[in-house]
LOMISE-392515 format. One record per residue: residue in three letters; x, y, z of N, C-alpha, C, O in turn. Coordinates in nm, 4 decimals. Example, Ala and Ser with C-alpha at 12.3 -4.5 7.8 and 13.67 -1.06 7.14 Angstrom:
2
<node ala <1.3190 -0.5690 0.7800> <1.2300 -0.4500 0.7800> <1.3200 -0.3300 0.7800> <1.4236 -0.3319 0.8465>>,
<node ser <1.2850 -0.2250 0.7080> <1.3670 -0.1060 0.7140> <1.2900 0.0030 0.7870> <1.3409 0.1138 0.8039>>,
***
This chain:
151
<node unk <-2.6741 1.2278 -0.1849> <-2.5822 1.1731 -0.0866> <-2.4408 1.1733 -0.1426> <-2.4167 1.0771 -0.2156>>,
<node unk <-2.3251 1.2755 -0.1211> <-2.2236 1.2843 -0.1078> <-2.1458 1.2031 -0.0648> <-2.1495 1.2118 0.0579>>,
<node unk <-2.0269 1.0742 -0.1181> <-1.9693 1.0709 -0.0343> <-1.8004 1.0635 -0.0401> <-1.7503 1.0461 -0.1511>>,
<node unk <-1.7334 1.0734 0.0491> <-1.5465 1.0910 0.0064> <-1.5118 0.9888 0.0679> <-1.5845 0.9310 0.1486>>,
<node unk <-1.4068 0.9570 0.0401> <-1.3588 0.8010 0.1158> <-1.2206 0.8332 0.1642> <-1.1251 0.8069 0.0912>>,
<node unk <-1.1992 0.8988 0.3047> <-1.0996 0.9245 0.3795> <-0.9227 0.8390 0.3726> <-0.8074 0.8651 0.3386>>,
<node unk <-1.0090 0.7208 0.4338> <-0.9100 0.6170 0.4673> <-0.9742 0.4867 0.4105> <-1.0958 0.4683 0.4063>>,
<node unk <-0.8556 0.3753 0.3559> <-0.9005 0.2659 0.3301> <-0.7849 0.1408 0.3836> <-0.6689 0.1353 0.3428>>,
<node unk <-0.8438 0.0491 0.4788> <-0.7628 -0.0467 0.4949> <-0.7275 -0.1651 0.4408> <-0.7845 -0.2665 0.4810>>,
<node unk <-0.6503 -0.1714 0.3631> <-0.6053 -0.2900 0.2252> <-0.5675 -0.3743 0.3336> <-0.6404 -0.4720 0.3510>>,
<node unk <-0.4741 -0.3601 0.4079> <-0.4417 -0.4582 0.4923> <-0.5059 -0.5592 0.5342> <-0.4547 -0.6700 0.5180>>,
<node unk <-0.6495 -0.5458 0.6064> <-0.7617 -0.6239 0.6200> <-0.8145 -0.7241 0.5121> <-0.8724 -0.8282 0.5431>>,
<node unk <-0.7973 -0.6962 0.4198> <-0.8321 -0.7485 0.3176> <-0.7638 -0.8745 0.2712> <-0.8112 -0.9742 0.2167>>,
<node unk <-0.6211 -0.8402 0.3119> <-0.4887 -0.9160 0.2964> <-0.4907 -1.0296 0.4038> <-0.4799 -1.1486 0.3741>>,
<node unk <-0.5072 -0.9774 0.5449> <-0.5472 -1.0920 0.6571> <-0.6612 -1.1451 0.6739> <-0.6607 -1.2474 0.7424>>,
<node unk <-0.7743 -1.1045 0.6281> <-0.8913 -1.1646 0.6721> <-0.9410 -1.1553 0.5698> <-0.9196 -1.0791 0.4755>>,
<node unk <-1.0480 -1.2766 0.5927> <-1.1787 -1.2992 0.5365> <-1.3215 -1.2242 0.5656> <-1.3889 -1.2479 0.6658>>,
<node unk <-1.3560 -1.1357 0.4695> <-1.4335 -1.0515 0.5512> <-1.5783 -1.1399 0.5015> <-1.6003 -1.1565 0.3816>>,
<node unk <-1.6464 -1.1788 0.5787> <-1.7856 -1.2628 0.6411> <-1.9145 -1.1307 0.5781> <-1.9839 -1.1185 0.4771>>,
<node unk <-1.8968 -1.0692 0.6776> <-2.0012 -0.9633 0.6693> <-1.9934 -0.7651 0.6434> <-1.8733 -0.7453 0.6618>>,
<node unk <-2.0269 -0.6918 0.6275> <-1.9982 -0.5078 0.6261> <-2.1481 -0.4991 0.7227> <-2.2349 -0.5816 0.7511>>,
<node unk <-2.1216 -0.3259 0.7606> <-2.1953 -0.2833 0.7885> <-2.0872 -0.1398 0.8358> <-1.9653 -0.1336 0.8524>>,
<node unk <-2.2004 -0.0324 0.8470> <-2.1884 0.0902 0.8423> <-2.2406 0.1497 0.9793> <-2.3577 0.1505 1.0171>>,
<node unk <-2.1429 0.1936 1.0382> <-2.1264 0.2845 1.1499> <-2.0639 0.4220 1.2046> <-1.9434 0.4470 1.2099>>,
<node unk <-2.1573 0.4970 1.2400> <-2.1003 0.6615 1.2912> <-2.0085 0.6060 1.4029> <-2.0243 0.5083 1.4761>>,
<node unk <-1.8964 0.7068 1.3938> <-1.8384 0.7295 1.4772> <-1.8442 0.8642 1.5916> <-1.8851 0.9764 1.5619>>,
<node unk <-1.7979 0.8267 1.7147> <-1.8005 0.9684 1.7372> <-1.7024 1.0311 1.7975> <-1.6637 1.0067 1.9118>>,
<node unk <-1.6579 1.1148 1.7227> <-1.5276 1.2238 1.7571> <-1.5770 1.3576 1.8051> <-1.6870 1.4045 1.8341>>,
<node unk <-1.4411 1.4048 1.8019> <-1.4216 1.5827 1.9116> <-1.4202 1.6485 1.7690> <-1.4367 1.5941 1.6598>>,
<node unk <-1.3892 1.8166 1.8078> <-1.3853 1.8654 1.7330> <-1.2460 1.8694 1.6274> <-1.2541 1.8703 1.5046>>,
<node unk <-1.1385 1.8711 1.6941> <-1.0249 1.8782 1.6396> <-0.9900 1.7568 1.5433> <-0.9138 1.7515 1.4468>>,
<node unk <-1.0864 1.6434 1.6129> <-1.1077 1.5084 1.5278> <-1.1582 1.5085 1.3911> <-1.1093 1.4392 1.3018>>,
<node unk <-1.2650 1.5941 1.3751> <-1.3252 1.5372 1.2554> <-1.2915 1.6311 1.1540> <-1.3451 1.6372 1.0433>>,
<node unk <-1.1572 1.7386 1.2167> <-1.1430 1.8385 1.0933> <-0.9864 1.7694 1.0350> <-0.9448 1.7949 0.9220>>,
<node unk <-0.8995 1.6652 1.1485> <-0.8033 1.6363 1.0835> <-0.9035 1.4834 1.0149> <-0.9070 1.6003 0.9766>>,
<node unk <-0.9570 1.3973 0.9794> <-1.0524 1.3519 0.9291> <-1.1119 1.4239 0.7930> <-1.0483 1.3917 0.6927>>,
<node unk <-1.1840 1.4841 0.7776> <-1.1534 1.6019 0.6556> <-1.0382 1.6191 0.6053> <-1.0217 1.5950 0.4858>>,
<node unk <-0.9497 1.6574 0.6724> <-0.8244 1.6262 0.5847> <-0.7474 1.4972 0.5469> <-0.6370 1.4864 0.4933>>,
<node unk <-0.8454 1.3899 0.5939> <-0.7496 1.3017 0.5296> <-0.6623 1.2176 0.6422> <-0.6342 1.1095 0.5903>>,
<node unk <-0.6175 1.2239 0.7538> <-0.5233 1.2165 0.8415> <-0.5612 1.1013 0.9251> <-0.5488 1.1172 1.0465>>,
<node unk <-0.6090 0.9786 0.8782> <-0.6431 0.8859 0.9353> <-0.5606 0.7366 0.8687> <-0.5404 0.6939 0.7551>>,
<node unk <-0.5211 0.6783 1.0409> <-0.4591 0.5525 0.9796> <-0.4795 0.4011 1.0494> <-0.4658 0.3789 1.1697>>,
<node unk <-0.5019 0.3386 0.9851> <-0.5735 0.1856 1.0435> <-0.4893 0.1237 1.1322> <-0.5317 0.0937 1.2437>>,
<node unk <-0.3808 0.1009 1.1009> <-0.2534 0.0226 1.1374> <-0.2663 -0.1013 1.1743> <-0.2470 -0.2093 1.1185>>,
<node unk <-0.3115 -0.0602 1.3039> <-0.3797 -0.1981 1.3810> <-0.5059 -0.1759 1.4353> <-0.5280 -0.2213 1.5476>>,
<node unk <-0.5974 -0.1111 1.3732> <-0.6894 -0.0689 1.4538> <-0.7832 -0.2345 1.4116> <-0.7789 -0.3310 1.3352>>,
<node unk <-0.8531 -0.1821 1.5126> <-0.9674 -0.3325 1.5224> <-1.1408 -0.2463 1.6292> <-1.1475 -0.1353 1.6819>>,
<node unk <-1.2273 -0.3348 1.6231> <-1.3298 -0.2832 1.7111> <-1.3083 -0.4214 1.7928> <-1.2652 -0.5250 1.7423>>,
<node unk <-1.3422 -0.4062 1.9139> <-1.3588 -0.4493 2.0697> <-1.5341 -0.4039 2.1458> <-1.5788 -0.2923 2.1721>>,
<node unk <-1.5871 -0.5178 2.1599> <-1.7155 -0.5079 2.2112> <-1.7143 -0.5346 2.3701> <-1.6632 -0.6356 2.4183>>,
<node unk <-1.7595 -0.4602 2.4262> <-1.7102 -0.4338 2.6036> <-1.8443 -0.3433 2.6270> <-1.8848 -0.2463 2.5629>>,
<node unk <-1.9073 -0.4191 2.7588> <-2.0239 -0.3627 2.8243> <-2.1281 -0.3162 2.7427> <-2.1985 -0.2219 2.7787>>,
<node unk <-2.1469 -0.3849 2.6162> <-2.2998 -0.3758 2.5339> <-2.2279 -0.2184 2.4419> <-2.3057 -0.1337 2.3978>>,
<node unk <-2.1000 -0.2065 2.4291> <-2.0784 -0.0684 2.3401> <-1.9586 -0.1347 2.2044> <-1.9333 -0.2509 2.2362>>,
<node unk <-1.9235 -0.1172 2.1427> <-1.8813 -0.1157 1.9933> <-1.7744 0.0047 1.9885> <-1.7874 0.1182 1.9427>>,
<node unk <-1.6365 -0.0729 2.0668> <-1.5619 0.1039 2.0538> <-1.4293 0.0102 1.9751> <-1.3803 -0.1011 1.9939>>,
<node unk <-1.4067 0.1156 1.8857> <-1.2703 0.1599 1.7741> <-1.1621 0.1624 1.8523> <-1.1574 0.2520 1.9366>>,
<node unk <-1.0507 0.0660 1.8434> <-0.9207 0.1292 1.9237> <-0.8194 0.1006 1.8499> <-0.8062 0.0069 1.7712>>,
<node unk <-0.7380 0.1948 1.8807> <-0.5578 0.2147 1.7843> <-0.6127 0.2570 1.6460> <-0.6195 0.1611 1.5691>>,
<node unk <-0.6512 0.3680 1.5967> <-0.6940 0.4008 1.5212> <-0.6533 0.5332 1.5353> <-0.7135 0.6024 1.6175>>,
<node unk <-0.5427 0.5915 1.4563> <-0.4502 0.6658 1.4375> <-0.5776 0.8371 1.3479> <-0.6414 0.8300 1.2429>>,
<node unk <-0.5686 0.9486 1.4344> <-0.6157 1.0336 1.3255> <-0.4863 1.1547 1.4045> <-0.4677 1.1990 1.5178>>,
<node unk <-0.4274 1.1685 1.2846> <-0.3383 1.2936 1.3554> <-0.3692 1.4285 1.3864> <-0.4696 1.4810 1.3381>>,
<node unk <-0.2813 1.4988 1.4736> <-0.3167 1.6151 1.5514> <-0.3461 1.6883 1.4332> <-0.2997 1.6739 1.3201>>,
<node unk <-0.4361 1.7747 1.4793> <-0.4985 1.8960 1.4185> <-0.4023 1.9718 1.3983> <-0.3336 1.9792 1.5002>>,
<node unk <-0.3468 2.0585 1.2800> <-0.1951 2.1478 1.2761> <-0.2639 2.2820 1.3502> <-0.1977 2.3368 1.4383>>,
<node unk <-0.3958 2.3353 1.3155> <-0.4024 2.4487 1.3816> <-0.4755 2.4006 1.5325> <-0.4589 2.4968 1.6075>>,
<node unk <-0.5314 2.3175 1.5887> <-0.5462 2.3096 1.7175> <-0.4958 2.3837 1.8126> <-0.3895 2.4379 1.7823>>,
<node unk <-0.5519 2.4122 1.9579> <-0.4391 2.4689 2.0508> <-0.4614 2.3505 2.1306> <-0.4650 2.2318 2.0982>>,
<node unk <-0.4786 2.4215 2.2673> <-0.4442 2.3364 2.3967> <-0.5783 2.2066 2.4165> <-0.5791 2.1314 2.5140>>,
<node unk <-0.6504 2.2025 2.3411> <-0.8022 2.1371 2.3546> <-0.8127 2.0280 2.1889> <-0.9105 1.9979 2.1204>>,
<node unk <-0.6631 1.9939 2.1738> <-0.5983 1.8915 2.0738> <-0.6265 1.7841 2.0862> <-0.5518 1.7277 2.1661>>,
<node unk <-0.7255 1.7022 2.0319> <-0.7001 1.5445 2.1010> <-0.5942 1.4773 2.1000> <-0.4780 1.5122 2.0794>>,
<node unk <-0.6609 1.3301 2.1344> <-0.5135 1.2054 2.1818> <-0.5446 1.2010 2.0566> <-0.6401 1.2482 1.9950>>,
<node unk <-0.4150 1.1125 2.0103> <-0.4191 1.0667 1.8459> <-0.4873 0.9190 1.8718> <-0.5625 0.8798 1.7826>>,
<node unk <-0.4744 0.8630 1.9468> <-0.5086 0.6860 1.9229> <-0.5627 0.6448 2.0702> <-0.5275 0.5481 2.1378>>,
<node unk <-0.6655 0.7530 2.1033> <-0.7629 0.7498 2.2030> <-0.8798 0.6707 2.1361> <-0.9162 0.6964 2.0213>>,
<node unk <-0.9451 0.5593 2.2241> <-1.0397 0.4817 2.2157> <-1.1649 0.5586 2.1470> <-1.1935 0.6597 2.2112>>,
<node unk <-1.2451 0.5381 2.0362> <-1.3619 0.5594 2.0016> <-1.4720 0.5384 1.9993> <-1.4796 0.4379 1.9286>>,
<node unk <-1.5768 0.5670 2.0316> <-1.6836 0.5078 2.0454> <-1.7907 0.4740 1.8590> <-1.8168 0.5529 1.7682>>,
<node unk <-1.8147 0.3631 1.8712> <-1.9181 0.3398 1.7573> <-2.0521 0.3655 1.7677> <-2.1000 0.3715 1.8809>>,
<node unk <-2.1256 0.3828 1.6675> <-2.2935 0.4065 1.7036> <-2.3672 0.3002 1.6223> <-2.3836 0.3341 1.5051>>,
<node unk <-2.3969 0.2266 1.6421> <-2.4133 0.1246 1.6156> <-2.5829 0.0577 1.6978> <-2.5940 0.0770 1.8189>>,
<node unk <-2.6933 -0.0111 1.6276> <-2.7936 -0.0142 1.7000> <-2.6930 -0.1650 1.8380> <-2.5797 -0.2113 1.8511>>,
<node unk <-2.8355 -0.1815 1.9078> <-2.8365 -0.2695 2.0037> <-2.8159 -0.3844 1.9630> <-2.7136 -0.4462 1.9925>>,
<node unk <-2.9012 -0.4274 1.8954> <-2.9199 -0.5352 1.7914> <-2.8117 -0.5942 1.7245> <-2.7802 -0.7125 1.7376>>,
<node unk <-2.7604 -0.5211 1.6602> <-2.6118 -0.5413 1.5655> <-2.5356 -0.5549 1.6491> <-2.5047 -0.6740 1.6534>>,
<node unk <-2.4698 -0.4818 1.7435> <-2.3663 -0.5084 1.8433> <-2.3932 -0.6520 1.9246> <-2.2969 -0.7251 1.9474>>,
<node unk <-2.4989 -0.6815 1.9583> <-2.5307 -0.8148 2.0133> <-2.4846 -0.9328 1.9545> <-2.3988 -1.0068 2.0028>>,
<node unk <-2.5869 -0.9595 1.7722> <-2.5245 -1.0232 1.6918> <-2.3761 -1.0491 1.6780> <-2.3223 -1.1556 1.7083>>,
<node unk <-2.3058 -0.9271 1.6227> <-2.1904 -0.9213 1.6174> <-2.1398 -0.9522 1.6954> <-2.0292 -0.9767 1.6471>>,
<node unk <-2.1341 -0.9799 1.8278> <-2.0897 -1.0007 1.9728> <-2.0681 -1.1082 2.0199> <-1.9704 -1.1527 2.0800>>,
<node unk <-2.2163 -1.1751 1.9756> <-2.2315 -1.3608 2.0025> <-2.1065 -1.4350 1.9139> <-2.0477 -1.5357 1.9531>>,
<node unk <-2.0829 -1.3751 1.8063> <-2.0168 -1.4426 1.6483> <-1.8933 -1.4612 1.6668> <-1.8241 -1.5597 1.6412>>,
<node unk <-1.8564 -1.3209 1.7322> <-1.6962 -1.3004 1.7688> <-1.6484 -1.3726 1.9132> <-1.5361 -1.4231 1.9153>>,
<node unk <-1.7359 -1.3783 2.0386> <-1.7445 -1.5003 2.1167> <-1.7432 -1.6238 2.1082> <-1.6479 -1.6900 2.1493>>,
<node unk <-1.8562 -1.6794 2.0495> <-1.8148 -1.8261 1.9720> <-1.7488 -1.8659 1.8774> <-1.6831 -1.9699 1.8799>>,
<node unk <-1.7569 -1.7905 1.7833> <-1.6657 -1.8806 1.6610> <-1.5454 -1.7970 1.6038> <-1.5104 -1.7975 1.4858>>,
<node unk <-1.5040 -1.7457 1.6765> <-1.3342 -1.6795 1.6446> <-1.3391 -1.5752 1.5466> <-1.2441 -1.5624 1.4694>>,
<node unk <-1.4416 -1.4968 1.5400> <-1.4452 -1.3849 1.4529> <-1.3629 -1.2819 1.5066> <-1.3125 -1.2901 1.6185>>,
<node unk <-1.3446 -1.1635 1.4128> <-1.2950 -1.0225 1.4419> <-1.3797 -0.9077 1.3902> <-1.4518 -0.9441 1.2973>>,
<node unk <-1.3882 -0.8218 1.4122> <-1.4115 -0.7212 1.3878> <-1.3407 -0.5851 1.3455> <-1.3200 -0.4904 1.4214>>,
<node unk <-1.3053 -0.5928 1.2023> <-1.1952 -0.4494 1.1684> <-1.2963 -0.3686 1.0821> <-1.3962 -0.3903 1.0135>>,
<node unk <-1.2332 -0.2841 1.1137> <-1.2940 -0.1183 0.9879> <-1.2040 -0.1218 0.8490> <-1.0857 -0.1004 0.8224>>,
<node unk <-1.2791 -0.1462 0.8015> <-1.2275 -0.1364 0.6573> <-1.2308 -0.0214 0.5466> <-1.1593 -0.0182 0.4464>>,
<node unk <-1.3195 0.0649 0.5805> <-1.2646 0.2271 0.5509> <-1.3052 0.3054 0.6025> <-1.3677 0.2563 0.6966>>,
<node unk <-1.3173 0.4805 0.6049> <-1.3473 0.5596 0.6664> <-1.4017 0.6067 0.5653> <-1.3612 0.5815 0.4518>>,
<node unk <-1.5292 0.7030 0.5980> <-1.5433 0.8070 0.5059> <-1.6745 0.9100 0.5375> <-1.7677 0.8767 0.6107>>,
<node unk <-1.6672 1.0068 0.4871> <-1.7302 1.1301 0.5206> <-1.9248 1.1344 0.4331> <-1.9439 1.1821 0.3212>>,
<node unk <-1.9891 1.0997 0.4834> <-2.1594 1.0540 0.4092> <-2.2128 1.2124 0.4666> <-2.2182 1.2588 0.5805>>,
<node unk <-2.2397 1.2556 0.3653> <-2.3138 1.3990 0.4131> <-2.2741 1.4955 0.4833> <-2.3419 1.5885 0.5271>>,
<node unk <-2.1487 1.4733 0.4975> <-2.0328 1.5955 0.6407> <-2.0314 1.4882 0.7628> <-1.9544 1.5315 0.8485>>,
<node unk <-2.0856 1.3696 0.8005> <-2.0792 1.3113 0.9068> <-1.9438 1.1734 0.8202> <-1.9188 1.1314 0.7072>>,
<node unk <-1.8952 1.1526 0.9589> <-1.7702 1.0589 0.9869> <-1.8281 0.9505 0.9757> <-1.9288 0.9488 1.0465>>,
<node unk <-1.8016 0.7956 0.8821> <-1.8387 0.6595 0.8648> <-1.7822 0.6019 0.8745> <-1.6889 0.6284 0.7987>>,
<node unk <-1.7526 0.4613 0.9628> <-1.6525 0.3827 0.8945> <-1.7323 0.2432 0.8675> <-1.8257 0.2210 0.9445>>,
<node unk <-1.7109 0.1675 0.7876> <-1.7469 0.0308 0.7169> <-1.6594 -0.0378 0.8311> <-1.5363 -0.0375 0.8349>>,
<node unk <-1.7466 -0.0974 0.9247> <-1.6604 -0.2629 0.9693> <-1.7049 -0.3778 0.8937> <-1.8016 -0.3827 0.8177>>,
<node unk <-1.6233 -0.4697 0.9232> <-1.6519 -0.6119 0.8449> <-1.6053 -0.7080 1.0229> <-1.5245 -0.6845 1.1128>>,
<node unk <-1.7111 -0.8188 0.9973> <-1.6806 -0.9223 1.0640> <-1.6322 -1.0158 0.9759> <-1.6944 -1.0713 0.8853>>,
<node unk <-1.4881 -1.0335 1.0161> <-1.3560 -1.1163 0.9648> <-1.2691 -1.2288 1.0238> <-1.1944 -1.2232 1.1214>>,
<node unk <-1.3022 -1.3570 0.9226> <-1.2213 -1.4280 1.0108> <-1.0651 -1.4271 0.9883> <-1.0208 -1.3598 0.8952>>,
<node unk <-0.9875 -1.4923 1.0620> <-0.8345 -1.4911 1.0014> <-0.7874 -1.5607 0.9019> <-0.8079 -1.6817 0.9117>>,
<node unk <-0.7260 -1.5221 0.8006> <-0.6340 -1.6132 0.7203> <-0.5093 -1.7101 0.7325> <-0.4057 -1.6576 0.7734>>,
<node unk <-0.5075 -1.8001 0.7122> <-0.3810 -1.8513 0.7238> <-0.2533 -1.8107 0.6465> <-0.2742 -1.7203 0.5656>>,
<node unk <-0.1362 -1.8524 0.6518> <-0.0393 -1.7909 0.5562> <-0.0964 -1.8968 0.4373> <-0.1448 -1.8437 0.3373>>,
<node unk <-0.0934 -2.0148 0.4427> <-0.0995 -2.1157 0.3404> <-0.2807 -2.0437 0.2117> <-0.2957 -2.0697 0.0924>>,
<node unk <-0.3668 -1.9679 0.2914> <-0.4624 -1.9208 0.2248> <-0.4095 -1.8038 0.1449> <-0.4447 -1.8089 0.0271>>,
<node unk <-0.3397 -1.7067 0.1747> <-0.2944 -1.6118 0.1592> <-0.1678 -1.6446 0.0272> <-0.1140 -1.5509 -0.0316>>,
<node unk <-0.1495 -1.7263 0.0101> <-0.0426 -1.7870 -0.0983> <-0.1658 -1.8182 -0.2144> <-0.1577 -1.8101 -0.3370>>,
<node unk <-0.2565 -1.8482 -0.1477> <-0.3768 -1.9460 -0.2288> <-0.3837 -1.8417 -0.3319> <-0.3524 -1.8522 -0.4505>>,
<node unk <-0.4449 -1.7040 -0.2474> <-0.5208 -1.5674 -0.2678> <-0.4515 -1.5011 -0.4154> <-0.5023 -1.4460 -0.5131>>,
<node unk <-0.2759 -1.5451 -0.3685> <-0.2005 -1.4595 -0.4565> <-0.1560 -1.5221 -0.5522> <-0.0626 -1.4744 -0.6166>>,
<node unk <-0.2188 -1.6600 -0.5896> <-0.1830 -1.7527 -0.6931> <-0.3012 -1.7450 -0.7677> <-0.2983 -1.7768 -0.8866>>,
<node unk <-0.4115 -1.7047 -0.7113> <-0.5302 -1.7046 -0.8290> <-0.5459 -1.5781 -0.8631> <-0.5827 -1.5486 -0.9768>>,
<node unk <-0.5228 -1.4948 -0.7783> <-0.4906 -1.2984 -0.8566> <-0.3753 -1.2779 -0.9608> <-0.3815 -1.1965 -1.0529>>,
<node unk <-0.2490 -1.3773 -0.9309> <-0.1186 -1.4223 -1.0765> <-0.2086 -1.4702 -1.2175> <-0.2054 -1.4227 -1.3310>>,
<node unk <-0.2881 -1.5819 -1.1622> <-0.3219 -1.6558 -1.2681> <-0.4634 -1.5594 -1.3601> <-0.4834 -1.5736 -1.4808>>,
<node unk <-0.5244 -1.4903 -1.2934> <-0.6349 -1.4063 -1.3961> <-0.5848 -1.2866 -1.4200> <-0.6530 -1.2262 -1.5027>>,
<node unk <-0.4702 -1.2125 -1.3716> <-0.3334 -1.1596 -1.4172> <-0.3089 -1.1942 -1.5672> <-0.3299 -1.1161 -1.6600>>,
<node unk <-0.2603 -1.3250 -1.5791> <-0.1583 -1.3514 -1.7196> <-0.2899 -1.3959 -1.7904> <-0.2713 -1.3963 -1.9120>>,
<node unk <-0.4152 -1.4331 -1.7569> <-0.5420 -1.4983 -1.8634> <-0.5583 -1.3263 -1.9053> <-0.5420 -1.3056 -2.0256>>,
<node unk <-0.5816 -1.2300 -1.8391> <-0.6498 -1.0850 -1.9097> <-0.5638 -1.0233 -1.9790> <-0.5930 -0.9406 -2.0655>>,
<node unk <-0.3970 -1.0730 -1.9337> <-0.2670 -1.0593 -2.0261> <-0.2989 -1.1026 -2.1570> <-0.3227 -1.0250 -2.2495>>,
<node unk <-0.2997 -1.2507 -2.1672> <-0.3198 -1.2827 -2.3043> <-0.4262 -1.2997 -2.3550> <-0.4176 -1.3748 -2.4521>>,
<node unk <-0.5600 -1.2521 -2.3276> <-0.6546 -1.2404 -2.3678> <-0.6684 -1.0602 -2.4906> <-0.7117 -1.0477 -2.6052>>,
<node unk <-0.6166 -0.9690 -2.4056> <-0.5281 -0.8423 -2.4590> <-0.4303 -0.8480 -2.5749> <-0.4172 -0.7618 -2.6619>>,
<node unk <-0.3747 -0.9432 -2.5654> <-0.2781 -1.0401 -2.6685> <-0.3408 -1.0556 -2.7886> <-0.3252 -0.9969 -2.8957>>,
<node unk <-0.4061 -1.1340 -2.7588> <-0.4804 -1.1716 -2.8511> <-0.5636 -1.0910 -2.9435> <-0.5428 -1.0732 -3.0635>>,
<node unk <-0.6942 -1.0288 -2.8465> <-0.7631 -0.9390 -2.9226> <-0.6489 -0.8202 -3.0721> <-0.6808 -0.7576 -3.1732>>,
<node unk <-0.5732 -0.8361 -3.0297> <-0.4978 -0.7094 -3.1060> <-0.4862 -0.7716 -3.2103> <-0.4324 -0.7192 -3.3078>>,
***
């Protein structure tokens, strides 16, 4: 099992609390999954949205194909996820009741087929997010002078 890791969204990581992962096909066109292969994918704001029992990807940036012609996709056309019944349900109830989200947290290519990792995420506050970057400072300067030391 091969795999490359396209795109990765740090951002997510930065706003949310990610709860749970799980792994889902996507499904694209053709012109899609060759700029994808190359690399040409961007999160920005993308998020998943659960609507009528389906799991679809939206604002999720993959740019035009350079050699494409007239049969080019949209760049930040809605996607569909593949995802069982089951999981989308779960996931569904969680983000209904208790203020969850749902973002993709990377992309990547498993065997020649298109993946992306979602996480069910809750939001951060700014005041957590200060928290986050005061205890990543502080084991920062402990592996600093721990390095220090050893020498």
């Amino acid at each position: 099992m091969s795999q490359k890791i396209v795109a990765n969204n740090k951002r997510a990581y930065h706003d949310y609390f990610i709860e749970d992962k799980l792994e889902a096909g996507v499904a694209l066109t053709g012109t899609e999954i060759k700029s994808v292969r190359l690399g040409k994918v961007q999160f920005k704001d993308a998020f998943i949205q659960i609507k009528d029992g389906q799991a679809v990807l939206k604002n999720m940036n993959i740019a035009l194909y350079e050699f494409g012609n007239q049969f080019n996709h949209e760049e930040e056309r809605d996607r569909k996820l593949l995802l069982h019944r089951s999981e989308i349900n779960k996931w569904g109830k969680k983000v209904k009741l208790k203020g969850y989200t749902i973002v993709p947290l990377q992309m990547y290519l498993k065997d020649g087929l298109a993946k992306v990792e979602i996480g069910l995420a809750m939001g951060k506050a700014a005041h957590d997010k200060r928290q986050v970057e005061k205890e990543r400072d502080a084991k920062r300067m402990i592996a600093k002078a721990t390095k220090q030391r050893a020498r």
